[in-house]
C-alpha positions as CSV (number, residue, x, y, z in Angstrom):
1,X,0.0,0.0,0.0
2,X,1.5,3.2,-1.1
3,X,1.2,6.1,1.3
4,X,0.1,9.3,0.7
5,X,3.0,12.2,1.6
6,X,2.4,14.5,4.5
7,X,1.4,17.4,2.3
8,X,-1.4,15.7,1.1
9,X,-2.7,15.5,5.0
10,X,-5.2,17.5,6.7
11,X,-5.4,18.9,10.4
12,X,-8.3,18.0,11.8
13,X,-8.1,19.0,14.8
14,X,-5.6,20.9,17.1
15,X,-5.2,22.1,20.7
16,X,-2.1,24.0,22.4
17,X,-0.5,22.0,25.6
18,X,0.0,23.6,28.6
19,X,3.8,25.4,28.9
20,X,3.6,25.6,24.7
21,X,3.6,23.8,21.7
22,X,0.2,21.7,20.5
23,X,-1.2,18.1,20.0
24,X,-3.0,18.1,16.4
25,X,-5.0,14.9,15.0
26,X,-3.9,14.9,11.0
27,X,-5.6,12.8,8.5
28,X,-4.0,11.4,5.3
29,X,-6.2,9.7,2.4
30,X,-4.8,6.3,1.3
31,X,-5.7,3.4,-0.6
32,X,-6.1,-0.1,0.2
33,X,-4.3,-3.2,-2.1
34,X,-7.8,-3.0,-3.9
35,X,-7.4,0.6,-4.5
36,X,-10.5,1.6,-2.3
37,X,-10.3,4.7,-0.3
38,X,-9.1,4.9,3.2
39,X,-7.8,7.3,5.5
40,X,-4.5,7.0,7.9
41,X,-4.7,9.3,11.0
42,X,-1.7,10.7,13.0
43,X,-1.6,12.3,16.6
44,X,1.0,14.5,16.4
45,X,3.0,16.1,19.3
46,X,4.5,19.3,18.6
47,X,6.3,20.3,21.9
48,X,8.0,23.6,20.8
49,X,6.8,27.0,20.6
50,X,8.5,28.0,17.7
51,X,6.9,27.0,14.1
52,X,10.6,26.0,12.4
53,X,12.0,21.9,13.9
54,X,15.6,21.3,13.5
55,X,16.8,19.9,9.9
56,X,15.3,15.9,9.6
57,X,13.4,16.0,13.4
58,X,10.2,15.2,13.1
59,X,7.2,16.1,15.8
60,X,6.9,12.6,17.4
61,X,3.3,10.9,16.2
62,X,2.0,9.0,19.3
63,X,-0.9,7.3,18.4
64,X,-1.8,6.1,14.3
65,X,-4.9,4.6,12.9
66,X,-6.1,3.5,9.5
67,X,-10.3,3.8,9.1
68,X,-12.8,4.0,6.1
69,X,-13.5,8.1,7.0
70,X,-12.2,11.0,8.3
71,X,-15.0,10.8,11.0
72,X,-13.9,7.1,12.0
73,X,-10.1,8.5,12.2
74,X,-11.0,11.8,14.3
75,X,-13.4,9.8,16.5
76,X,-10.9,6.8,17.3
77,X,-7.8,9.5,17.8
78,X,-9.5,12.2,19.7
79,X,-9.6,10.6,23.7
80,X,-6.1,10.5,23.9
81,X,-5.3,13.8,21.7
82,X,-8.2,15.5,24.3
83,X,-5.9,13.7,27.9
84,X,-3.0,15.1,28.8
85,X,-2.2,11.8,30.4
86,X,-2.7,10.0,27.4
87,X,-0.4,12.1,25.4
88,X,2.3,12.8,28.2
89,X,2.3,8.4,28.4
90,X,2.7,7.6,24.9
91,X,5.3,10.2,24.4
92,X,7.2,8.4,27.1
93,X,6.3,4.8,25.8
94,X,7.6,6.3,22.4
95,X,10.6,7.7,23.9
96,X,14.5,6.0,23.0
97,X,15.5,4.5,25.8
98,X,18.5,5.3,26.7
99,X,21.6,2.9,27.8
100,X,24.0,4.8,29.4
């Protein structure tokens, strides 16, 4: 399956975090092997203030989902983009761990 690129995606929805930066749900139309329609959703963590990332970092995506809509995607993304908690954990599940 051949995914669409990033400029092709849509914000669907976006709120700032408390002490800066935002947590935004963005949905990306796809195609199944059969060609049929779907749609791949990211949550997105952007933890800086500033608009501009450092060259090749990207905002970490902490929770992914591949549905038939847009509605399915926002629906099934939105309790943990809405939870502090929920973001705050998967960022840390997500996380390198280091070895040192």
């Amino acid at each position: 399956m051949a995914k669409a690129s990033k400029r092709d995606s849509e914000r669907v929805y976006e709120r700032q975090l408390p002490g800066g930066g935002f947590v935004s749900i963005e949905v990306t139309p796809t195609r199944n092997l059969l060609g049929l329609r779907k749609y791949h959703g990211d949550v997105v963590v952007e933890r800086r203030t500033e608009l501009e990332r450092r060259r090749g970092h990207v905002a970490p995506v902490v929770a992914e989902v591949d549905a038939p809509t847009i509605s399915s995607v926002f629906h099934e993304l939105l309790p943990v983009a809405q939870s502090n908690v929920a973001v705050a954990t998967r960022c840390l599940v997500r996380a390198p761990v280091s070895t040192n």
